[in-house]
C-alpha positions as CSV (number, residue, x, y, z in Angstrom):
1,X,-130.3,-79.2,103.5
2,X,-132.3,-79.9,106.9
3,X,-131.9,-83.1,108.3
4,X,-135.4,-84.1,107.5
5,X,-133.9,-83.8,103.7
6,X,-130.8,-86.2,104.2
7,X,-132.7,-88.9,105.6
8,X,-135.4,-88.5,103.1
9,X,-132.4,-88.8,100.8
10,X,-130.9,-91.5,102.7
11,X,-133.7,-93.1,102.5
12,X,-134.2,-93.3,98.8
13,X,-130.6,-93.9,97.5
14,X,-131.0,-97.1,100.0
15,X,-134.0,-97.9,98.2
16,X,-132.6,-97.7,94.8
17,X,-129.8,-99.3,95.8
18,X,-131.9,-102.4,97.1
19,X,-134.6,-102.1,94.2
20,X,-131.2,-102.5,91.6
21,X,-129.6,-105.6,93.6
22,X,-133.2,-107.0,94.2
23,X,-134.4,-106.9,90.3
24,X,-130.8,-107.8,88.9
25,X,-129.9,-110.3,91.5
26,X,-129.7,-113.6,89.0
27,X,-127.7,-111.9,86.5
28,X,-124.7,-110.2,88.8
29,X,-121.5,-112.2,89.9
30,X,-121.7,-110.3,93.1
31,X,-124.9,-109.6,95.5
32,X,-123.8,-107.3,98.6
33,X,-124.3,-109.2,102.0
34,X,-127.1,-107.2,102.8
35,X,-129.3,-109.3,100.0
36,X,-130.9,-112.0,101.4
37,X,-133.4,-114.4,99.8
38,X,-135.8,-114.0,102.6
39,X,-135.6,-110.4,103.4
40,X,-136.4,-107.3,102.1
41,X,-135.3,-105.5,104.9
42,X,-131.5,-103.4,104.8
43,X,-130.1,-103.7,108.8
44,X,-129.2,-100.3,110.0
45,X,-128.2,-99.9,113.3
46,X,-129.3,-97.6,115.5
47,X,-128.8,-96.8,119.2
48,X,-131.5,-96.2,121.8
49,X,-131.0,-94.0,124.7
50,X,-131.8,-95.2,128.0
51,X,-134.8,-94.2,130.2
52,X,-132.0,-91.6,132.1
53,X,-131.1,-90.4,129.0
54,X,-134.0,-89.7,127.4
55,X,-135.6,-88.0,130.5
56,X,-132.2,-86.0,130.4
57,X,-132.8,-84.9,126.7
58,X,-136.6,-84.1,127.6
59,X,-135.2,-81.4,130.7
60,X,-132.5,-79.9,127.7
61,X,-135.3,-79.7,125.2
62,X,-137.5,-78.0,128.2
63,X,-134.9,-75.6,128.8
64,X,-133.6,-74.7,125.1
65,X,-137.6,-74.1,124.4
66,X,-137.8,-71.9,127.7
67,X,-134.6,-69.5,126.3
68,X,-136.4,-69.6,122.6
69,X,-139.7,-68.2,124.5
70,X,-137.9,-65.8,126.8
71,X,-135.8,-64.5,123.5
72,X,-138.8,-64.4,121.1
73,X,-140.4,-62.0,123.6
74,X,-137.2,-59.3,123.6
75,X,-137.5,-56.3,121.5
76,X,-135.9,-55.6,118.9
77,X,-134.1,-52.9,121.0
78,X,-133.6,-55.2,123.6
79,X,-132.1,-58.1,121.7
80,X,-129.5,-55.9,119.9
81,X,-128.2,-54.6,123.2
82,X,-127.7,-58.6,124.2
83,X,-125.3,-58.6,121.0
84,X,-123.5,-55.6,121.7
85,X,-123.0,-57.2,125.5
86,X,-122.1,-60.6,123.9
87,X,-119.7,-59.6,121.4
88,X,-117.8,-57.0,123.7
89,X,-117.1,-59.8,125.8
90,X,-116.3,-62.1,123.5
91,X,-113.7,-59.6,122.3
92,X,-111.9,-59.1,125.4
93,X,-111.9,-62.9,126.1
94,X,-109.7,-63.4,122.6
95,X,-107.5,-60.1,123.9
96,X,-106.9,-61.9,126.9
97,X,-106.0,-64.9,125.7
98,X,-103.7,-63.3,123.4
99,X,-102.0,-61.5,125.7
């Protein structure tokens, strides 16, 4: 399930959630907190990065979408001879650090 899915889903059992506490409201013992008379609204917290952190995400997602371009462009050939070189060395790495 992509993340696009889970807050979609997040989303709607929130709703439902609300919608039930919202239409039986008179005739529970107990309303959550998050019921108010005057709002509809559900407070969910959420964090903003700074002005340095955003331009430091923007340089990442510059990057990562640089390495996507130059690895779409390999051959087939080409990309499974990256592998083969990856996974050799990942292979001696663990027999060193076994030894």
């Amino acid at each position: 399930m992509g993340d696009k899915d889970k807050a979609k889903k997040a989303r709607d059992t929130l709703s439902s959630i609300y919608a039930f506490y919202s239409h039986n409201r008179n005739s529970l013992e107990r309303v959550p907190s998050f019921m108010s008379q005057s709002s509809g609204d559900i407070p969910i917290a959420v964090q903003v990065p700074s002005e340095e952190q955003t331009e430091q995400l923007k340089k990442e997602l510059r990057e990562m979408m640089q390495a996507k371009e130059a690895i779409d462009g390999l051959s087939d050939r080409d990309r499974q001879i990256m592998l083969q070189v990856a996974n050799a060395s990942t292979i001696k790495r663990r027999k060193k650090k076994g030894n």
